[in-house]
N, C-alpha and C positions, 0 to 999 in steps of 0.2 A: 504494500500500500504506500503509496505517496506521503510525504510529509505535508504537504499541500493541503492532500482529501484529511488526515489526520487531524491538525489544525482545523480544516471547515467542520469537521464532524466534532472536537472538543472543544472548540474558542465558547457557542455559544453554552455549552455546559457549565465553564469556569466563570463566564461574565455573571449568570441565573446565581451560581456561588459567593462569588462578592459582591452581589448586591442583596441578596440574599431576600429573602418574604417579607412583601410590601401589605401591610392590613391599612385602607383609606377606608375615613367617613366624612361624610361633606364638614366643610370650617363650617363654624360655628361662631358665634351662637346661632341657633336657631330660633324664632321665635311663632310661636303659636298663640291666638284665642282660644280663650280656655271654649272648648266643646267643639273645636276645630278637631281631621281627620290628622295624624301626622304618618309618615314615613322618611325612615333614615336606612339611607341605602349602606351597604358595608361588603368591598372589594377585596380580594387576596388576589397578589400576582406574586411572580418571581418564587412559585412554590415547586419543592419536590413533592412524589408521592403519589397516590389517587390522584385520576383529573378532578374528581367528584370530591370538593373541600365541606368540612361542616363548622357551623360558625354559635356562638352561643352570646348576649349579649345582657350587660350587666348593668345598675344602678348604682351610681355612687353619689349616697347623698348625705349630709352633713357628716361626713366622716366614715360612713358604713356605706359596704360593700352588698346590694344583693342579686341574687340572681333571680335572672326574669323568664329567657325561653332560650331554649336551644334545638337546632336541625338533629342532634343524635340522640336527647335524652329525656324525654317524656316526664321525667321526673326532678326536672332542673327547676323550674320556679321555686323559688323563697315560699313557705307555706304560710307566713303571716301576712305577708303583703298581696303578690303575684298568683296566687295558685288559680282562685276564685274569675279574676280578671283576664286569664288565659283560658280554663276551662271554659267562659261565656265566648269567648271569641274576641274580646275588647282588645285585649295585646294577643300577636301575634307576630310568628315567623313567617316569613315565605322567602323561598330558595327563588332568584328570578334567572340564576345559570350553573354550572359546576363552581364559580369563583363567587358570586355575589349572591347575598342575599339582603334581605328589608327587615327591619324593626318596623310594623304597624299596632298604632295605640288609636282606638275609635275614641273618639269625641276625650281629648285631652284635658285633663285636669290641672289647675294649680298646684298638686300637689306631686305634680307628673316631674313638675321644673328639677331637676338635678344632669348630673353628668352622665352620660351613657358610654358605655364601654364596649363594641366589638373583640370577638378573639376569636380564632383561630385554633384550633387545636396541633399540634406540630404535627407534619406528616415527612420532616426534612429527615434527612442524616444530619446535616451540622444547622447547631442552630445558629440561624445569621440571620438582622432583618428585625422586626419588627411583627410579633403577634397579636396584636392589641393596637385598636384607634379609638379616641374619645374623642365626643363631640359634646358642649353642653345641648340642653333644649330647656327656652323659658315660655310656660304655660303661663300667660298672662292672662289677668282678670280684664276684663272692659265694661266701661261703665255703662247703662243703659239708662235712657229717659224715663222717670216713670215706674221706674220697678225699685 
């Protein structure tokens, strides 16, 4: 084999390696009315492993950590906060490719407003890269005439 065809066939392997797993959620802030529809999208590129990635997304709010839904584990929501709110359908996942999937939360609350956290579960040999993107989102009140 050519040194040539060799290089073409490993350059883009090593480039995928030093740059290593890219997790994107749009900048932020994000701002919503409170009882508005939201979705936040969340990308992985630059991964080894399954084409098919799964992704789980998380709550970070005054200082606590919780978990909300995830594409592999049915049992990943926080039981005090999330369980109730995903079982109805209110928060949900949807996978929109083998890389991307969506956080959707129906008719948003003020008490929705915290940081959200995308992750990746690793599917690499070496970890390089980035498994995790936060975006905040603020669920604002608005004032109405009358009410």
């Amino acid at each position: 084999m050519s040194r040539f065809l060799v290089l073409y066939l490993i350059l883009p392997a090593i480039m995928v390696l030093c740059e290593g797993r890219v997790v994107k959620v749009p900048d932020g802030p994000l701002v919503r009315v409170e009882g508005q529809d939201v979705a936040i999208r969340c990308d992985v590129s630059n991964y080894e492993g399954p084409r098919d990635q799964d992704f789980e997304w998380m709550m970070v709010q005054a200082g606590n950590k919780y978990q909300i839904v995830s594409t592999f584990d049915n049992r990943f929501p926080d039981a005090t906060l999330f369980r109730d709110r995903v079982s109805s359908g209110d928060i949900s996942i949807k996978k929109l490719s083998d890389s991307s999937a969506e956080l959707r939360i129906k008719k948003v609350r003020a008490t929705d407003s915290a940081t959200y956290q995308c992750s990746t579960p690793s599917t690499d040999t070496v970890l390089s890269g980035n498994y995790e993107a936060d975006v905040e989102l603020r669920g604002d009140l608005v004032w109405k005439p009358g009410v």
